[in-house]
DRENDO-1510 file (C-alpha; in Angstrom, 1 decimal, always signed):
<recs>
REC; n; res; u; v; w
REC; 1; UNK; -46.9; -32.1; -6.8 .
REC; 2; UNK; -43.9; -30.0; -7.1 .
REC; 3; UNK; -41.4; -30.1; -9.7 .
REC; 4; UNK; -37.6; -29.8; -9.2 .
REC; 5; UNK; -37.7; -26.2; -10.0 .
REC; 6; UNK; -40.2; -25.0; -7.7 .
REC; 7; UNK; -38.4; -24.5; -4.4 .
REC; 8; UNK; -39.4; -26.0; -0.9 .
REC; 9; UNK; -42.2; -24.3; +1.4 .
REC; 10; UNK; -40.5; -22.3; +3.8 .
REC; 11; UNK; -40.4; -23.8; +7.4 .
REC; 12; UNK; -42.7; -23.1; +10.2 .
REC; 13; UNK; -41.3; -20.5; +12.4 .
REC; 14; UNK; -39.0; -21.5; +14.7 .
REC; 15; UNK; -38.6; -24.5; +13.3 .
REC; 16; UNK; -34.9; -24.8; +13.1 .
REC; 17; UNK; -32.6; -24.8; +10.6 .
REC; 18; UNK; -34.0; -23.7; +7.0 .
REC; 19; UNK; -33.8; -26.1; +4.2 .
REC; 20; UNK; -31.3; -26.4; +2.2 .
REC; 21; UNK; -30.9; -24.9; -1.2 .
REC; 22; UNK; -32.1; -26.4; -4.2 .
REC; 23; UNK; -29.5; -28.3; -6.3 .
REC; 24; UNK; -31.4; -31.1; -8.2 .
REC; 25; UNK; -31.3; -30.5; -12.3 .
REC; 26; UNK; -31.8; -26.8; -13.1 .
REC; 27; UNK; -30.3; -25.4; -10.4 .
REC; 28; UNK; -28.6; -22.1; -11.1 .
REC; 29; UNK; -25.7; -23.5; -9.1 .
REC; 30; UNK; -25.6; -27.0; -11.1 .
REC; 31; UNK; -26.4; -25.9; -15.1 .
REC; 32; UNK; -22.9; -25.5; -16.4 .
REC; 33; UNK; -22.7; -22.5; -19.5 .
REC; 34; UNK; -23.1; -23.3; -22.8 .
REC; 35; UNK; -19.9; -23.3; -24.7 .
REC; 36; UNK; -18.7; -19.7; -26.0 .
REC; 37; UNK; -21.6; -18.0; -24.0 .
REC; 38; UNK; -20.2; -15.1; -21.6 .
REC; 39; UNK; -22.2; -14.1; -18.8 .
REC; 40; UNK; -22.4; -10.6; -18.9 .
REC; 41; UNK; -21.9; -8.6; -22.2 .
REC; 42; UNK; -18.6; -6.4; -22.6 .
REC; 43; UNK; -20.4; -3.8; -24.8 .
REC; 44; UNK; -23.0; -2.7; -21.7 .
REC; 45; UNK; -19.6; -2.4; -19.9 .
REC; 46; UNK; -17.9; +1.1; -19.2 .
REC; 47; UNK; -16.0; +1.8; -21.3 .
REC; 48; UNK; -12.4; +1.3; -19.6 .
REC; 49; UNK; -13.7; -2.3; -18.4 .
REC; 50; UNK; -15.0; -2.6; -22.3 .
REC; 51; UNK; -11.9; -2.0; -23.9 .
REC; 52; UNK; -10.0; -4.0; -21.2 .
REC; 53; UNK; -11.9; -7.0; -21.7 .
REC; 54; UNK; -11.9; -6.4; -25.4 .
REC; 55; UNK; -8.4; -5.5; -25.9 .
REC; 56; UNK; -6.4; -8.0; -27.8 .
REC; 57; UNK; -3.8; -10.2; -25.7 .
REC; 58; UNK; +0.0; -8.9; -25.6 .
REC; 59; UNK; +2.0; -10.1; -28.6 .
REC; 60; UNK; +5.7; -10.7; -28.6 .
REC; 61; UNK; +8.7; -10.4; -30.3 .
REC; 62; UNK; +11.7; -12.9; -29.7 .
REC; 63; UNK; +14.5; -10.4; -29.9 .
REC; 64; UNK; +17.1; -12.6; -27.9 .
REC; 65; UNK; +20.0; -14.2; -30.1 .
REC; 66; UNK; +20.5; -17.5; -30.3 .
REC; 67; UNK; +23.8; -17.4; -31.2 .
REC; 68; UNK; +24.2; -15.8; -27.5 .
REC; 69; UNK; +22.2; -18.1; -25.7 .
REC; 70; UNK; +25.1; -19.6; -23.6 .
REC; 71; UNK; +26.4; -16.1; -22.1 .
REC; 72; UNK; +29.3; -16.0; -24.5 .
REC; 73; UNK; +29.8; -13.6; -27.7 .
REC; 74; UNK; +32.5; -15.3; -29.6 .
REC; 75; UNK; +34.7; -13.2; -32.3 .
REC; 76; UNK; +33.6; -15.1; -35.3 .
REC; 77; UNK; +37.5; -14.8; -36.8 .
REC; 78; UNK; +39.3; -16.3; -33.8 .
REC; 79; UNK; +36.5; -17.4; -31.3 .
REC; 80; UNK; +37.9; -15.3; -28.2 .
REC; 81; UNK; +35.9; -13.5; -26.0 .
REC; 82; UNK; +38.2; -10.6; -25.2 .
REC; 83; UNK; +35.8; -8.1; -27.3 .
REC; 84; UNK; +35.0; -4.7; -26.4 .
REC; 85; UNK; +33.6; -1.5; -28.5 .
REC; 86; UNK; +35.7; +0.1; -30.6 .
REC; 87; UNK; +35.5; +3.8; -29.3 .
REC; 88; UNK; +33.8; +6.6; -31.1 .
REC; 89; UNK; +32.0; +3.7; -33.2 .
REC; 90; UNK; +29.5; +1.4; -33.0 .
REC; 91; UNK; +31.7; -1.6; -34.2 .
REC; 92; UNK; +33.0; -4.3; -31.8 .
REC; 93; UNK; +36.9; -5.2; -31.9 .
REC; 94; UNK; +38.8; -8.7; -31.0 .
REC; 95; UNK; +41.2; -7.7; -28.6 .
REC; 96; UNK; +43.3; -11.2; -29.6 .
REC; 97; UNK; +43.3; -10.7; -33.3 .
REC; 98; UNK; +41.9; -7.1; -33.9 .
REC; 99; UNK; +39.3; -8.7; -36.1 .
REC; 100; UNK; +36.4; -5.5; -36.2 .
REC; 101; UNK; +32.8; -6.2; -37.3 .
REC; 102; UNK; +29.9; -4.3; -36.5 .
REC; 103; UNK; +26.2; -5.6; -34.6 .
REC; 104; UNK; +22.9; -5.9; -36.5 .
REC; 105; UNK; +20.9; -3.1; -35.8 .
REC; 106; UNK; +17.5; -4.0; -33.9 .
REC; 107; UNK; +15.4; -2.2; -35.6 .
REC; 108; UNK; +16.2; -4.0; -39.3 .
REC; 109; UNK; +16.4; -7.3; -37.6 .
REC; 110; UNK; +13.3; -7.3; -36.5 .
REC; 111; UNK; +11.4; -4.8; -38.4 .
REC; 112; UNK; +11.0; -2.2; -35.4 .
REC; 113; UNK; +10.5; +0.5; -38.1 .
REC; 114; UNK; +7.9; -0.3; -40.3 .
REC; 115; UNK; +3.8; -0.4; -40.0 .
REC; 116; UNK; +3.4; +2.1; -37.6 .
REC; 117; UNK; +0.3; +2.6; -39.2 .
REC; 118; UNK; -1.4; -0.4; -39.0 .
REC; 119; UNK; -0.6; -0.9; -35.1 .
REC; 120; UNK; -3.0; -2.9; -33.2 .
REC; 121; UNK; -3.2; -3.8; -29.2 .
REC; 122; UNK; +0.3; -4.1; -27.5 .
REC; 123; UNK; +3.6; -5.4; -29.1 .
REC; 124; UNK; +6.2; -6.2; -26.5 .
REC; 125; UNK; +9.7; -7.2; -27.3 .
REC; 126; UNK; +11.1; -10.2; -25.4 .
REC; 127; UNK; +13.4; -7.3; -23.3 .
REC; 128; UNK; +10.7; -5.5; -22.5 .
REC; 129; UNK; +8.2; -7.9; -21.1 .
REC; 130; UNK; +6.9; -8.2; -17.3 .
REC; 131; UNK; +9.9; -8.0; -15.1 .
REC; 132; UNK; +9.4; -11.5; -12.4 .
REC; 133; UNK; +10.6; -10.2; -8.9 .
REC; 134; UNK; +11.6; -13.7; -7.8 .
REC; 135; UNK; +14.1; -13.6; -10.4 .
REC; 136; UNK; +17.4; -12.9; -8.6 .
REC; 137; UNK; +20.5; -10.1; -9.5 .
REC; 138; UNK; +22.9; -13.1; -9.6 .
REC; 139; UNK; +23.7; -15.1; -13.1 .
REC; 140; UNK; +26.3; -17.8; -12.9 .
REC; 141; UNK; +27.6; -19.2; -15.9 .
REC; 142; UNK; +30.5; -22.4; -17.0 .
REC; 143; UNK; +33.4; -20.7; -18.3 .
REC; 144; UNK; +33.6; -22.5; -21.7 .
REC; 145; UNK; +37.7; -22.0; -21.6 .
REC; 146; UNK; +38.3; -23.6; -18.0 .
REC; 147; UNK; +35.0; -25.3; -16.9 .
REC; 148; UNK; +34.6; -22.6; -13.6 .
REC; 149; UNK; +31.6; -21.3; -12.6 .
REC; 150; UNK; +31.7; -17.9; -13.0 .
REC; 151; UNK; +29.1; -15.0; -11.0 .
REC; 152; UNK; +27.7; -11.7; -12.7 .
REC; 153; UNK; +26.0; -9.8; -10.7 .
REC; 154; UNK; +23.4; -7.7; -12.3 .
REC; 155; UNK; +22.9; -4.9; -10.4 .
REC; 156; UNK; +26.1; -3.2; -11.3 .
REC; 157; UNK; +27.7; -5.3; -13.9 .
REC; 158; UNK; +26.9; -7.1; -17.3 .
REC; 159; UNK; +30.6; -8.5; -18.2 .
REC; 160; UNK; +32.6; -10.9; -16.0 .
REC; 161; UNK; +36.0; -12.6; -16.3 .
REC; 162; UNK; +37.0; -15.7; -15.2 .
REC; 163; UNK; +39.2; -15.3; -12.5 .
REC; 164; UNK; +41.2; -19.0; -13.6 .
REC; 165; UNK; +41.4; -18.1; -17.0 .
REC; 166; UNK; +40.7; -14.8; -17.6 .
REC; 167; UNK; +38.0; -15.8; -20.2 .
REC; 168; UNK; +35.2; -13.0; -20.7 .
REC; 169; UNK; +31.7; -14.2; -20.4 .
REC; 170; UNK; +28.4; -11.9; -20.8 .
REC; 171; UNK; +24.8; -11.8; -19.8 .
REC; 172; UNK; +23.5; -11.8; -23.4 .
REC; 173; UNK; +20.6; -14.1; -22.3 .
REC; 174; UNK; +17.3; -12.2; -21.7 .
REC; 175; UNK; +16.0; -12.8; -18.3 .
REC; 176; UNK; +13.3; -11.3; -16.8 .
REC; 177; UNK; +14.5; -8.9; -14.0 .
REC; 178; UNK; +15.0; -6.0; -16.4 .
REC; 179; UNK; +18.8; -6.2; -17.1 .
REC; 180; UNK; +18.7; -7.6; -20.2 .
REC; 181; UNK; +17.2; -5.4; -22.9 .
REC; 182; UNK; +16.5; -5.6; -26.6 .
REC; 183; UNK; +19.0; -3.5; -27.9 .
REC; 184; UNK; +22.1; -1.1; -26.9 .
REC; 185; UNK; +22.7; +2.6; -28.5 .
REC; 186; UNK; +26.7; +2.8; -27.9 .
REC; 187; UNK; +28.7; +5.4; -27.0 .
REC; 188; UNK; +30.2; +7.4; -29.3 .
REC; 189; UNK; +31.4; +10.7; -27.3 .
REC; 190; UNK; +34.7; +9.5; -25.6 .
REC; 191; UNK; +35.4; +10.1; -22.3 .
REC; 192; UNK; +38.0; +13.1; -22.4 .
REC; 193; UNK; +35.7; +14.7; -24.8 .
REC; 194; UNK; +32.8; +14.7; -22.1 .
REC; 195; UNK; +35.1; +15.8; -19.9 .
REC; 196; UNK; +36.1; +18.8; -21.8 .
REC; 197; UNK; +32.9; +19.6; -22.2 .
REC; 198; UNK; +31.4; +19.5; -19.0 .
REC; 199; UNK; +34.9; +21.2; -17.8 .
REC; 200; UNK; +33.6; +24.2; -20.5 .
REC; 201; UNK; +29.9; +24.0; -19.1 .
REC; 202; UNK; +30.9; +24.6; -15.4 .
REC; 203; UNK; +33.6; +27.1; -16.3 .
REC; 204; UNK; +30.9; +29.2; -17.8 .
REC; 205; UNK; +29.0; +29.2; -14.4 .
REC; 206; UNK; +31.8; +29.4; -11.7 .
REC; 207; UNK; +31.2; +33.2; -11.0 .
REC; 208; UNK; +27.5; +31.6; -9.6 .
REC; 209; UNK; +29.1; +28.5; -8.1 .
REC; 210; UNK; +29.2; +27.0; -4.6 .
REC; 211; UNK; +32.3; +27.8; -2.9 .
REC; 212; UNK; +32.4; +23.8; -1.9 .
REC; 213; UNK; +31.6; +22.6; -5.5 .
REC; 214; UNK; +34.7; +24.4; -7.0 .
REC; 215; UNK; +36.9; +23.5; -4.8 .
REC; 216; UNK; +35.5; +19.7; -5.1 .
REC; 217; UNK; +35.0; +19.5; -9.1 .
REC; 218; UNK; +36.8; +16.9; -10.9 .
REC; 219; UNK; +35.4; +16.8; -14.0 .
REC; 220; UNK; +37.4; +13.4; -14.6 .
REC; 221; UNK; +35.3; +11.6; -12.2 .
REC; 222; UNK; +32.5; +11.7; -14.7 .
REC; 223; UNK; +31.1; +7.9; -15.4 .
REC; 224; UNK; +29.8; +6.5; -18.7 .
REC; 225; UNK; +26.7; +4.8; -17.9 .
REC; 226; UNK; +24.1; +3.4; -19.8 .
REC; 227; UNK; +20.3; +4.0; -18.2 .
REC; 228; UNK; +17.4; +1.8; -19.4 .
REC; 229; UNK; +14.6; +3.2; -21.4 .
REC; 230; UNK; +11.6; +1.9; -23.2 .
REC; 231; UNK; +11.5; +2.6; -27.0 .
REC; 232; UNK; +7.6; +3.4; -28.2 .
REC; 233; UNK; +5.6; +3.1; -31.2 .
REC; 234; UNK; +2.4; +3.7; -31.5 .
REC; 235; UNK; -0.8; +4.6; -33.0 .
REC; 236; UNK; -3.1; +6.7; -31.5 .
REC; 237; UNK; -6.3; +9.4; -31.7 .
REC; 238; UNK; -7.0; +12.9; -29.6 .
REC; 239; UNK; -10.2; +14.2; -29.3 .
REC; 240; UNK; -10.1; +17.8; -27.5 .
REC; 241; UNK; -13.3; +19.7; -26.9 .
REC; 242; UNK; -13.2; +23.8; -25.7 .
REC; 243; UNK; -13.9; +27.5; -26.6 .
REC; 244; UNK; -12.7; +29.7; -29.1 .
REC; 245; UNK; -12.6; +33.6; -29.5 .
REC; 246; UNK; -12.2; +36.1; -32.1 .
REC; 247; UNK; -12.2; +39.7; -31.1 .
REC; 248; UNK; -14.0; +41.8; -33.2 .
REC; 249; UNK; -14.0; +45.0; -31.4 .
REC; 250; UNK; -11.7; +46.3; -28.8 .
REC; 251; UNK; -12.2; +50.3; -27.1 .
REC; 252; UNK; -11.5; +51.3; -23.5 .
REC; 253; UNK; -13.7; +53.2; -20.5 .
REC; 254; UNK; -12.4; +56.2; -18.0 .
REC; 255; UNK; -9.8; +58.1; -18.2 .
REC; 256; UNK; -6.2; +58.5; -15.9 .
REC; 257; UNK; -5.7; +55.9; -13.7 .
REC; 258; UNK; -9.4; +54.8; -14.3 .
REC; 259; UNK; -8.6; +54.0; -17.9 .
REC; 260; UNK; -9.9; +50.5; -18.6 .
REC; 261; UNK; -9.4; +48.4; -22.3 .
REC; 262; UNK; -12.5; +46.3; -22.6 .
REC; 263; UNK; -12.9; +44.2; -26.1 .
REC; 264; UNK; -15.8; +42.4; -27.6 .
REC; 265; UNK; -15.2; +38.9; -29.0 .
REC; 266; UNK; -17.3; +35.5; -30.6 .
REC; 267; UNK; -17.3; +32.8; -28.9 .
REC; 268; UNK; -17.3; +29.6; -30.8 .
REC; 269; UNK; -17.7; +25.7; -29.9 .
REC; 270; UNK; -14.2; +24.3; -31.2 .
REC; 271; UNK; -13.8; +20.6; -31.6 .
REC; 272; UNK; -10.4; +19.3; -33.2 .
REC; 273; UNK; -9.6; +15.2; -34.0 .
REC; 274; UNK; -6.4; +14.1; -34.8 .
REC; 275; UNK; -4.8; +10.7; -35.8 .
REC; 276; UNK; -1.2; +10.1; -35.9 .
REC; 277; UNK; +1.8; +7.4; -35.3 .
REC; 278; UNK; +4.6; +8.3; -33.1 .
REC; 279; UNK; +8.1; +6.6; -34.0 .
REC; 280; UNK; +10.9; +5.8; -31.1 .
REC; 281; UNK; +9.2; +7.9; -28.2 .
REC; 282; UNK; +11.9; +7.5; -25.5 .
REC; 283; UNK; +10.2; +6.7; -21.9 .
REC; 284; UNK; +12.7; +6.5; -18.8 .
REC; 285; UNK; +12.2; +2.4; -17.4 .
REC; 286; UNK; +13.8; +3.2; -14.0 .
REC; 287; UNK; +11.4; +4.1; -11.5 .
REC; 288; UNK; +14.4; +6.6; -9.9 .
REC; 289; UNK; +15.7; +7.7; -13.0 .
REC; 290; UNK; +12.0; +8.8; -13.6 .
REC; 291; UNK; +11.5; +10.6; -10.2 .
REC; 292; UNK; +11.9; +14.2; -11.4 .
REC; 293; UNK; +11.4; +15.7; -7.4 .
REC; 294; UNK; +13.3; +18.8; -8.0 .
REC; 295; UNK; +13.8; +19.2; -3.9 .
REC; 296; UNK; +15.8; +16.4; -4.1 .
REC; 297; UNK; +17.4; +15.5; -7.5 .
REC; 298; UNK; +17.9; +17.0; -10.7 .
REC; 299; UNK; +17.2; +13.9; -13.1 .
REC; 300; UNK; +14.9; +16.6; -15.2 .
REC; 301; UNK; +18.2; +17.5; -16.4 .
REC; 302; UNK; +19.3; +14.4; -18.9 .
REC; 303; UNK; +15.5; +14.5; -20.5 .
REC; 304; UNK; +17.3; +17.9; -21.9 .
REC; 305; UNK; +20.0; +16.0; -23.5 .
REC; 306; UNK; +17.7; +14.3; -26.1 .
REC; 307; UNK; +17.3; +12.9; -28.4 .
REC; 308; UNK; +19.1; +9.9; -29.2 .
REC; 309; UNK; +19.4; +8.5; -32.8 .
REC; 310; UNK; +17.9; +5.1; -31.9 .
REC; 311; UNK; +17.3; +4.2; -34.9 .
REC; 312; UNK; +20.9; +2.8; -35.4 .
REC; 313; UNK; +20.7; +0.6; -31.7 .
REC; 314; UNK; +22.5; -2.5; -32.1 .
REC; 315; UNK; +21.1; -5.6; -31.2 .
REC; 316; UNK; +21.8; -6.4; -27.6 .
REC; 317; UNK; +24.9; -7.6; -26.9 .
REC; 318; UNK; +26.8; -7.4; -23.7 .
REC; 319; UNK; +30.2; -7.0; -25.5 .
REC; 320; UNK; +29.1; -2.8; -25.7 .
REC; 321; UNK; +28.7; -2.4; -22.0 .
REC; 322; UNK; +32.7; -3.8; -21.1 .
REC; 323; UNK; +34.4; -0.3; -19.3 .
REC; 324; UNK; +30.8; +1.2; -18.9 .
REC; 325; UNK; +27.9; +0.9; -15.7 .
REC; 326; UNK; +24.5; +0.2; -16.2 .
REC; 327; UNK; +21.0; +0.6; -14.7 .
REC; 328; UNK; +18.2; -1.8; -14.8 .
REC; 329; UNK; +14.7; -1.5; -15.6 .
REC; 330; UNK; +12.7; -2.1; -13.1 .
REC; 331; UNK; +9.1; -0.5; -14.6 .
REC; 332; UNK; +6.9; -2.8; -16.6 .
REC; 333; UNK; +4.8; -2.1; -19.6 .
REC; 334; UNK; +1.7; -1.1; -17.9 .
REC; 335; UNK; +3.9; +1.2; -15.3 .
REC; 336; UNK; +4.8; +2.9; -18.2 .
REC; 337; UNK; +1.1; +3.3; -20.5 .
REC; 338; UNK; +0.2; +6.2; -18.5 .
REC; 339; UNK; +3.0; +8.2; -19.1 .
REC; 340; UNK; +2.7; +7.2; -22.9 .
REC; 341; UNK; -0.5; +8.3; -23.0 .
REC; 342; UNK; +0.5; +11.8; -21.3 .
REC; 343; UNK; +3.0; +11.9; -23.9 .
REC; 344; UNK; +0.4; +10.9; -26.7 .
REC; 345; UNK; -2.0; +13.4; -25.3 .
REC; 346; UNK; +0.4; +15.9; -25.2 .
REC; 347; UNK; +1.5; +15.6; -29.3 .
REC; 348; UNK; -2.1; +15.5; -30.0 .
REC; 349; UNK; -2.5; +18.8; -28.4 .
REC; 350; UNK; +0.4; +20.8; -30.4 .
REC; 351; UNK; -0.5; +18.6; -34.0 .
REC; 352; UNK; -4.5; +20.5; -33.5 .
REC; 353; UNK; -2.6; +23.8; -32.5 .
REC; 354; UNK; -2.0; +24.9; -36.3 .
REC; 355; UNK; -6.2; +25.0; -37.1 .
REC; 356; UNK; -6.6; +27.1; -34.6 .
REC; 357; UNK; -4.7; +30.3; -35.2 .
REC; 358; UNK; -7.7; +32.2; -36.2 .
REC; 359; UNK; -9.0; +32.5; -32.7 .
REC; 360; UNK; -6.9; +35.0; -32.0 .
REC; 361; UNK; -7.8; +35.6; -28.6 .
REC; 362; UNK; -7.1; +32.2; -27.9 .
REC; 363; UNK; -8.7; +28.5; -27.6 .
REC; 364; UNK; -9.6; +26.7; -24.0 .
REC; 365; UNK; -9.8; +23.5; -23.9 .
REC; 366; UNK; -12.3; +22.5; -21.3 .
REC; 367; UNK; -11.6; +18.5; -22.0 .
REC; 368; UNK; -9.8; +16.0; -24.1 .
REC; 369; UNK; -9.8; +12.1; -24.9 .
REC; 370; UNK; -7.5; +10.0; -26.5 .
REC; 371; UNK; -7.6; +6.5; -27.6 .
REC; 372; UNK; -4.4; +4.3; -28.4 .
REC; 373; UNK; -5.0; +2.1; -31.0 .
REC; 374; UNK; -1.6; -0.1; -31.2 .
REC; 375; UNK; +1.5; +0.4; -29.6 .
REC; 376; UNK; +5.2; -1.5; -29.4 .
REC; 377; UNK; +7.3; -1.4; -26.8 .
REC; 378; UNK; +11.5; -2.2; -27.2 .
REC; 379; UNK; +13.9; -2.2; -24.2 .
REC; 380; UNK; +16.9; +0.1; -24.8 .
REC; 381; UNK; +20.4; +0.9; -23.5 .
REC; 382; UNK; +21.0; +4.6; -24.2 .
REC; 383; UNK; +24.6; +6.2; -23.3 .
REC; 384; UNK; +24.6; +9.0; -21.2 .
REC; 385; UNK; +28.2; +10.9; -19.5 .
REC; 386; UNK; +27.3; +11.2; -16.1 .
REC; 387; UNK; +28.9; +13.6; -13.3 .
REC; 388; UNK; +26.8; +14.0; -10.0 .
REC; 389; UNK; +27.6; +15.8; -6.6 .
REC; 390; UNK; +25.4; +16.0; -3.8 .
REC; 391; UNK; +25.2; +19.4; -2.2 .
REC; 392; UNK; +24.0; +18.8; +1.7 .
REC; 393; UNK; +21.1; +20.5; +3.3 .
REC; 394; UNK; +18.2; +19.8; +4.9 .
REC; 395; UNK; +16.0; +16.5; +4.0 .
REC; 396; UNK; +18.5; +15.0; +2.7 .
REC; 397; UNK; +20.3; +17.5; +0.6 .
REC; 398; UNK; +20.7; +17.9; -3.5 .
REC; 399; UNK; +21.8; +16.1; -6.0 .
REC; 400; UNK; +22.9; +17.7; -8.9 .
REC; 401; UNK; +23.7; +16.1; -12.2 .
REC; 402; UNK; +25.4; +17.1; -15.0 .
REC; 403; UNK; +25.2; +15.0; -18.3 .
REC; 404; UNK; +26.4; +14.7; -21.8 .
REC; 405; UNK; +24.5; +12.6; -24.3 .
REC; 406; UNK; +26.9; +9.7; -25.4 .
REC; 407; UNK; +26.3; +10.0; -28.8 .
REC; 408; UNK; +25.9; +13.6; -29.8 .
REC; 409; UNK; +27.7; +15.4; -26.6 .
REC; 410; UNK; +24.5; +17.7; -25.9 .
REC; 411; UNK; +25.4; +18.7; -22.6 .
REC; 412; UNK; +23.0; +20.5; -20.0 .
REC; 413; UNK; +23.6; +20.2; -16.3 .
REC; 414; UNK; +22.8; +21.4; -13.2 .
REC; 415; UNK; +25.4; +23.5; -10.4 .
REC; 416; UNK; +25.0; +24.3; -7.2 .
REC; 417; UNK; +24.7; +28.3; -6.7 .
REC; 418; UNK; +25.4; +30.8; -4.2 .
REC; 419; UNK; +22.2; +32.5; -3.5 .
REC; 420; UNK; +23.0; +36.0; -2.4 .
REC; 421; UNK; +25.5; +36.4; -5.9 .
REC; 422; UNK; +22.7; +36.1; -8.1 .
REC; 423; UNK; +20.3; +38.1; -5.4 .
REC; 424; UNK; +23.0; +40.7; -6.0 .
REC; 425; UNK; +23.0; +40.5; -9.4 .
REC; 426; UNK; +19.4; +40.6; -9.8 .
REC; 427; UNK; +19.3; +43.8; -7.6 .
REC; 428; UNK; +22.4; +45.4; -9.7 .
REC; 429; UNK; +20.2; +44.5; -13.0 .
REC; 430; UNK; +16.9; +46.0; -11.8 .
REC; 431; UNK; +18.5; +49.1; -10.6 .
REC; 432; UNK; +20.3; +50.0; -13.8 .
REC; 433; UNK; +16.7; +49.5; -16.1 .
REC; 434; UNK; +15.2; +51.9; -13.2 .
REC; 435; UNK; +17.8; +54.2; -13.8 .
REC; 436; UNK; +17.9; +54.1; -17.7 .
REC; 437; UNK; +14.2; +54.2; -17.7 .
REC; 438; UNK; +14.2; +57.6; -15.4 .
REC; 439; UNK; +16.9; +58.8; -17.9 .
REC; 440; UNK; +14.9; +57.9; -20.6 .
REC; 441; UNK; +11.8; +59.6; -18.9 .
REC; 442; UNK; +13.5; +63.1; -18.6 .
</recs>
């Protein structure tokens, strides 16, 4: 007698079709798991599937206003919505009855600043979280002064006005295609004063200039625009593993042209850890903002305008962005971890650099880990004075950028050059130091 776990006798051969599987009471198939039991244990995992399974789930922070939540940011003296930035301040002005008050800064509102220390798994800001693809560019909105519907379009705008009233309405709602972040840095450097200044920048490089690009430069065309970035805090360890070398003897071998230095040195096992918290690490959002293909672009050029004082961001309100562009964000959080932990790796790296200044013939670091114990992630405005022109050629050409940081006016930019000046300069240079060095010589 067989019992229901013992399986059936296999069929003669030939015989057909084989039996079905067993599925009577303690079947694999047909015993459910006992509550809380996991089938396979995460700590026999390797270790990125470990810490994946093991990492704590996302937490939020609701950053969005409420007192926004119906597109509209009312002056709280009059009620109208003719507000814009007062320039060269971060304060917002009534346009009907000049009323002035000034946004809460994110980072007290919510407490961005504090606990970097204590940082565990991955904070995400409602403006930062997954961008949802179906969501589309268009927002429409009931103007509250007329009752019209009223279209903002996304893409390229933040700010609309009703075309029956003239009432200003504002995407101040946080939706999830990445145009809506947590908070906005505003501009501070007026326009004629970044246009001064990257008037002074080019004039400094005209003798090197394309012919084409002088006669084309108008500085005035420059446009304020504010690009999205994601704001980082975290918490994090480096481990970095290599070899070390002290000289202790150096002498040399031949003589003339044979002559040879040769040098004795220790060689030691050098291991360095490191802890730290990093506050407000800036990480470009925009996938094309963060294409840095020097062939084709020069977008390496406004990472040399940093950095920004985020710490005085206001808390998003589309009120700041009225006379400016804007970009959306269109990278997610986990887009962006490997770059943070580039960055991360990189700040280990220089904060082990001081304890090792004894090997003076150098350190080699033959590998590296790093883990990140906490991070939080806030979606940012930050205002940037943009002038571009596009230099044809082949594969599509150039595009050069110069830019001026919209709060401090740090300017750095890129021109396009005519090659065979600076070949001639280069040439003129290297003959004279031949020439002083033979006089020099004799």
């Amino acid at each position: 007698m067989s019992s229901a776990n013992t399986p059936p006798p296999l069929p003669p051969s030939g015989s057909g079709t084989p039996p079905p599987l067993p599925t009577g009471p303690g079947s694999p198939r047909d015993v459910p798991p006992q509550p809380g039991s996991f089938p396979i244990d995460p700590d026999t995992l390797p270790g990125p599937l470990r810490d994946e399974l093991k990492a704590p789930d996302p937490v939020a922070i609701d950053t969005s206003a409420e007192e926004l939540k119906d597109g509209l940011n009312l002056c709280p003296k009059c009620g109208s919505t003719d507000i814009k930035q007062r320039p060269g301040t971060d304060k917002l002005i009534c346009l009907f009855c000049r009323h002035e008050w000034e946004a809460q800064r994110v980072e007290e509102e919510f407490g961005l600043g504090e606990g970097l220390d204590q940082l565990e798994g991955t904070v995400v800001a409602s403006g930062a979280k997954d961008i949802d693809a179906d969501v589309s560019a268009l927002m429409s909105f009931k103007c509250t002064g007329c009752g019209a519907e009223v279209t903002v379009n996304t893409e390229n705008a933040m700010t609309a006005r009703c075309h029956w009233c003239r009432h200003v309405l504002g995407v101040n709602e946080q939706i999830a295609n990445g145009a809506v972040p947590d908070a906005v840095l505003p501009f501070h450097i007026k326009k004629d004063d970044a246009v001064a200044r990257i008037r002074q920048f080019v004039g400094k490089r005209q003798f090197f200039a394309l012919k084409a690009f002088k006669q084309q430069f108008k500085p005035e065309n420059v446009i304020g625009v504010y690009l999205p970035y994601m704001i980082v805090d975290s918490k994090a360890s480096v481990d970095v593993y290599g070899q070390g070398e002290i000289k202790t003897r150096e002498y040399t071998r031949g003589s003339g042209n044979d002559r040879k230095t040769y040098y004795d040195a220790d060689i030691y096992q050098v291991e360095r850890h490191v802890d730290f918290t990093v506050d407000d690490l800036p990480l470009e959002s925009s996938a094309n903002r963060g294409n840095l293909d020097t062939r084709a672009n020069t977008n390496n050029i406004i990472n040399t305008i940093q950095p920004f004082d985020t710490k005085n961001a206001a808390k998003w309100n589309a009120s700041y962005l009225a006379g400016f562009s804007s970009e959306k964000r269109d990278l997610s959080v986990d887009q962006l971890r490997p770059n943070l932990e580039d960055q991360l790796l990189s700040i280990g790296r220089s904060e082990v650099e001081l304890s090792v200044h004894m090997y003076d013939r150098g350190v080699r670091w033959e590998s590296e880990r790093i883990k990140v114990h906490g991070s939080r992630w806030v979606s940012m405005y930050l205002p940037v004075w943009l002038y571009s022109y596009h230099q044809p050629g082949s594969n599509g050409g150039m595009l050069h950028y110069i830019a001026v940081n919209g709060r401090t006016g740090e300017t750095m930019g890129s021109i396009p050059i005519q090659q065979w000046k600076l070949l001639l300069v280069a040439l003129t240079i290297g003959t004279f130091i031949e020439s002083f060095v033979i006089w020099m010589m004799t």
